[in-house]
C-alpha positions as CSV (number, residue, x, y, z in Angstrom):
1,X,-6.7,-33.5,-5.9
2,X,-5.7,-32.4,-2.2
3,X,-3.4,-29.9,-1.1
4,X,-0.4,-32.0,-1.2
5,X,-1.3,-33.6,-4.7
6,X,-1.4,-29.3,-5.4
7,X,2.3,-28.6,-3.9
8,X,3.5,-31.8,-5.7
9,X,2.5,-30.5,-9.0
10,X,3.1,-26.6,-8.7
11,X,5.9,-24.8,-6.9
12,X,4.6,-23.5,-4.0
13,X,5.4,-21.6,-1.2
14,X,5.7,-22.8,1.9
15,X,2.3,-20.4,2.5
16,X,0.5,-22.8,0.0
17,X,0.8,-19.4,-2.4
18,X,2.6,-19.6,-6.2
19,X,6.1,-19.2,-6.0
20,X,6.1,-17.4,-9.3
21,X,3.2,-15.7,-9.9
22,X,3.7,-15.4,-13.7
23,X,2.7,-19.4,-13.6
24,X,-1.0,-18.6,-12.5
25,X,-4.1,-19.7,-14.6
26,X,-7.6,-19.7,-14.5
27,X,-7.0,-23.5,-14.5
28,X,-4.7,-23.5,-11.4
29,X,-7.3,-20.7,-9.6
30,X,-10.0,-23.3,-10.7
31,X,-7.5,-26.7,-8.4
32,X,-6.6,-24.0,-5.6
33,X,-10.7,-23.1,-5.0
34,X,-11.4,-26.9,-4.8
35,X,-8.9,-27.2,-2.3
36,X,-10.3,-24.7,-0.4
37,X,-14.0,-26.3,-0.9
38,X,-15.1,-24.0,-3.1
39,X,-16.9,-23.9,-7.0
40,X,-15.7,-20.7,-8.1
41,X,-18.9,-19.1,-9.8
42,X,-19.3,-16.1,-11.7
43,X,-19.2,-13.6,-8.7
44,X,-15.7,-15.3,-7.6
45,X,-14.5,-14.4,-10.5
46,X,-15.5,-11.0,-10.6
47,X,-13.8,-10.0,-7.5
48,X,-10.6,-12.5,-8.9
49,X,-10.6,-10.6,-12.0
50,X,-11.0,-7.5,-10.3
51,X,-7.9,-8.2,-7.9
52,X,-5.7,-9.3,-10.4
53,X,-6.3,-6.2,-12.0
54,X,-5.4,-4.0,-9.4
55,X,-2.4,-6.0,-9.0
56,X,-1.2,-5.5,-12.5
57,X,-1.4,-1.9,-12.2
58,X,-0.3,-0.9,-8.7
59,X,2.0,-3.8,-8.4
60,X,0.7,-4.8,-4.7
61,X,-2.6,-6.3,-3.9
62,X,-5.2,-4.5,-2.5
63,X,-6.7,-4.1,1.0
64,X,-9.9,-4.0,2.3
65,X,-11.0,-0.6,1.5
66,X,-9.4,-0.1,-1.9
67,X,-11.0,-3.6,-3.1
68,X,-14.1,-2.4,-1.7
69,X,-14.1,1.0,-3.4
70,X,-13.3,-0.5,-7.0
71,X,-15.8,-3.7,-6.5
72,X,-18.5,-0.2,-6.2
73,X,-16.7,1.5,-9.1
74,X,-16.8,-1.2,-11.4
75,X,-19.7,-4.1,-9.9
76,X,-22.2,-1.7,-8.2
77,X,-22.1,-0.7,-4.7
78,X,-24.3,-3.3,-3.2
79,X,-21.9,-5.6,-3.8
80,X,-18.8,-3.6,-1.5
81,X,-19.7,-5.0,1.8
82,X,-18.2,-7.3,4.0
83,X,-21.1,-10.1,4.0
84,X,-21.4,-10.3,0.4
85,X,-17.3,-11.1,0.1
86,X,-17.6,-13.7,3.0
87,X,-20.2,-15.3,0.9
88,X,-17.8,-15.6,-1.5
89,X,-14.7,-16.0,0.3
90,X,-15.4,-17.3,3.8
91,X,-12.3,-17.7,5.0
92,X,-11.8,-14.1,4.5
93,X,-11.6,-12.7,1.1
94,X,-8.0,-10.8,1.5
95,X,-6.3,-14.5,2.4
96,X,-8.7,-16.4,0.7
97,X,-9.4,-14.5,-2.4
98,X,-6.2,-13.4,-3.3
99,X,-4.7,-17.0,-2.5
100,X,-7.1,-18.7,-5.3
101,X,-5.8,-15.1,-7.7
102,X,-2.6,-16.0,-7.7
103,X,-1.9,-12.7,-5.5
104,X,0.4,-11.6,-2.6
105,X,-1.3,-11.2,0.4
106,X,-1.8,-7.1,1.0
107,X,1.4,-6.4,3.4
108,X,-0.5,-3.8,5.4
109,X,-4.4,-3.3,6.0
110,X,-6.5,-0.2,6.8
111,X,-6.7,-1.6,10.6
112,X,-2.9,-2.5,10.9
113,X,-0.7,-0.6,13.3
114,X,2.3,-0.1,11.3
115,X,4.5,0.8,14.6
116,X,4.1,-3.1,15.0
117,X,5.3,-4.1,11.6
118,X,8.3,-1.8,11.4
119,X,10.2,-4.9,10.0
120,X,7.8,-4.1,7.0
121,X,8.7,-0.8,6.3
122,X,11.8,-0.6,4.0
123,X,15.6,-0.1,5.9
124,X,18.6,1.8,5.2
125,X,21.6,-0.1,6.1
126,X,23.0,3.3,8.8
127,X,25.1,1.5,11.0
128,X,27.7,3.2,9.0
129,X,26.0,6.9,9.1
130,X,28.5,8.3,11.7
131,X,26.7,11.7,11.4
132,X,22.8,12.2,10.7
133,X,23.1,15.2,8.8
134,X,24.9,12.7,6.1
135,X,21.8,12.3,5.3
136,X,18.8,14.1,3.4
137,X,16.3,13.0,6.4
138,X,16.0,11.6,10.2
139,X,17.4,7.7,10.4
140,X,16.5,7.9,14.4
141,X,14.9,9.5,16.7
142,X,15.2,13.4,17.0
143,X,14.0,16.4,18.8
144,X,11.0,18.9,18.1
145,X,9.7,21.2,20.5
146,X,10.8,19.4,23.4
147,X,9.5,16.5,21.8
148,X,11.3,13.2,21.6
149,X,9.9,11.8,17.9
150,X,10.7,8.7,17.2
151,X,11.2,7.7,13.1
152,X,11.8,4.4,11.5
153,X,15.0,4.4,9.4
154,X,13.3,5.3,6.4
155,X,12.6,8.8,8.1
156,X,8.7,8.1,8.5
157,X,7.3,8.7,12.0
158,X,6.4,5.5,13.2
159,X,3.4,7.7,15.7
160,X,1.6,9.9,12.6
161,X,-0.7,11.7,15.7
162,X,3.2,13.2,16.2
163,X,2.9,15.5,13.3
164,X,1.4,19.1,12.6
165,X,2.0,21.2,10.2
166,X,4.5,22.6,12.0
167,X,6.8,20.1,12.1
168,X,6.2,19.2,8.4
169,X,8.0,22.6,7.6
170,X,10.7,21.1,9.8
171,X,11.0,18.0,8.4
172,X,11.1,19.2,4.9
173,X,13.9,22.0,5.5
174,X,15.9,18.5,6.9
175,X,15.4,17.7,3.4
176,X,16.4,20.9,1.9
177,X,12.7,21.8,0.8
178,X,10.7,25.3,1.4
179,X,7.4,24.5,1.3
180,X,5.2,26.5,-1.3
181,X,1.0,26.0,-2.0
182,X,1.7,23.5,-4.1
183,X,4.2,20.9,-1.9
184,X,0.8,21.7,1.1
185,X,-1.8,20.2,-1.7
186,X,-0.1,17.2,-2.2
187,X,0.4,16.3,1.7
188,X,-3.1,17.3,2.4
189,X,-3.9,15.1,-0.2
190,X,-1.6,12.3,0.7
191,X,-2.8,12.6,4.5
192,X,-6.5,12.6,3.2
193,X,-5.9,9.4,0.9
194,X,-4.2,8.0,4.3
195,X,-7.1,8.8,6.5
196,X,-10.1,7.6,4.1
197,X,-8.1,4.2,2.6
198,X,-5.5,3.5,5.9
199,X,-2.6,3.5,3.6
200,X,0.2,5.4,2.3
201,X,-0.5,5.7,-1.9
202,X,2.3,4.8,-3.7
203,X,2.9,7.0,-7.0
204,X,0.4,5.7,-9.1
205,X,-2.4,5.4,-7.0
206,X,-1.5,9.3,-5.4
207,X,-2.0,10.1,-9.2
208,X,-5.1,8.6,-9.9
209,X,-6.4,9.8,-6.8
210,X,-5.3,13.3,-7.7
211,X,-7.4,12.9,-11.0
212,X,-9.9,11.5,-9.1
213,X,-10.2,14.2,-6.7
214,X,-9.2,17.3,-8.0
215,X,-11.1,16.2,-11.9
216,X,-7.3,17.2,-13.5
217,X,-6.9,14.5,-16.0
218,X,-3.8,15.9,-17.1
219,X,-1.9,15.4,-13.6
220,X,1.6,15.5,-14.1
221,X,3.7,13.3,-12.2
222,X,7.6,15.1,-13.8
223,X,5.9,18.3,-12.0
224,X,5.2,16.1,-8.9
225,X,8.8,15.2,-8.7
226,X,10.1,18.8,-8.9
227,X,8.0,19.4,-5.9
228,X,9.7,15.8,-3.9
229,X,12.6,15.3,-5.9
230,X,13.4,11.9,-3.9
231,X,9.5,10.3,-4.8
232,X,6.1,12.5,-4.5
233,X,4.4,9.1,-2.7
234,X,8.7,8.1,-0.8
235,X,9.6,12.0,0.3
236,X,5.8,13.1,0.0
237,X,5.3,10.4,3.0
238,X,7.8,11.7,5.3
239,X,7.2,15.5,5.5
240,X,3.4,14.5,5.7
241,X,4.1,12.1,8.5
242,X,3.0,9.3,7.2
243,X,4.0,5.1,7.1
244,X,5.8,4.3,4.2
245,X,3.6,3.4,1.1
246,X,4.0,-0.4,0.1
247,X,4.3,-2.0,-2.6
248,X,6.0,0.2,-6.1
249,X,6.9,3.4,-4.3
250,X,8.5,5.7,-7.0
């Protein structure tokens, strides 16, 4: 069966991808690898398997790094490199592999400059904002030290080299929020997940990476929310300067 036989029996995107993702099988994984010229083995399904799982729990697909770092958690880290996943996946394994899983391509990768995606990021509709302080946060542009800063509408900083500790203090009394120890752990450790993984966590991967990190199994995200009553990973990303996390924010 070609491509076209595919689309004529599945609903498809115009991306060749499943319209509804609910419909995938192993079956249809099995039509979309021959396809694409390729017997899906063991391995494949491994990494599939391993995809679809991320998926399921985070509600996005993962990118590079974060596939990489749960392929060594869970297959063994001589299998988290670049060549072995092209041996699988040659035509990449983020287009390729999550194509034949049924997946969403990742919206955003460790080496993407967000400033150039800003029609990624999610928009408040403030054409009818007549006054900025209507708001909880910056919807444009404002000034800091002297310092034009330019934000996307969601109040993230579309330049994160802008901030400095500094300015996170202002940024979070635009938000009506003195900053204590405890709001300064969880940007340090949302600007350290950022750094190592080149993405924003959403919720529940800033908890499991606080478990992870900190060895507290009993990480409490109602506390996390007393600290950024508007989303720990949504307001946590603004007054740490960071790109809006994708996929399931809050």
């Amino acid at each position: 069966m070609n491509i076209l036989q595919l689309k004529a029996n599945l609903d498809l995107l115009p991306n060749g991808r499943l319209a509804d993702i609910s419909k995938w099988t192993p079956e249809i994984a099995e039509l979309i690898a021959e396809c694409e010229g390729l017997t899906l083995n063991h391995e494949h399904w491994a990494i599939i398997d391993l995809m679809r799982n991320f998926y399921h729990r985070y509600n996005t697909s993962p990118i590079a790094r974060l596939l990489k770092k749960n392929i060594k958690r869970q297959l063994g880290a001589e299998l988290a490199n670049d060549d072995y996943l092209a041996s699988l996946f040659p035509d990449n394994v983020l287009i390729q592999g999550t194509h034949i899983a049924g997946l969403p391509v990742p919206l955003l990768d460790a080496e993407v400059d967000i400033s150039k995606h800003s029609h990624l990021v999610a928009h408040k509709d403030i054409e009818n904002i007549a006054d900025d302080e209507a708001v909880f946060h910056f919807t444009r542009d404002f000034n800091f030290e002297g310092r034009n800063i330019k934000v996307h509408p969601s109040g993230n900083l579309i330049d994160p080299s802008d901030w400095n500790e500094t300015m996170a203090i202002f940024l979070a009394k635009k938000e009506s929020i003195d900053l204590i120890d405890e709001h300064w752990k969880i940007i340090l450790y949302l600007r350290g997940y950022y750094f190592k993984f080149g993405i924003t966590p959403m919720v529940k991967l800033l908890i499991d990476y606080l478990k992870e990190v900190t060895n507290d199994r009993m990480v409490n995200i109602d506390h996390l929310y007393t600290l950024f009553p508007e989303g720990p990973a949504r307001q946590g990303s603004r007054i740490a300067g960071l790109p809006l996390p994708q996929g399931c924010i809050d």
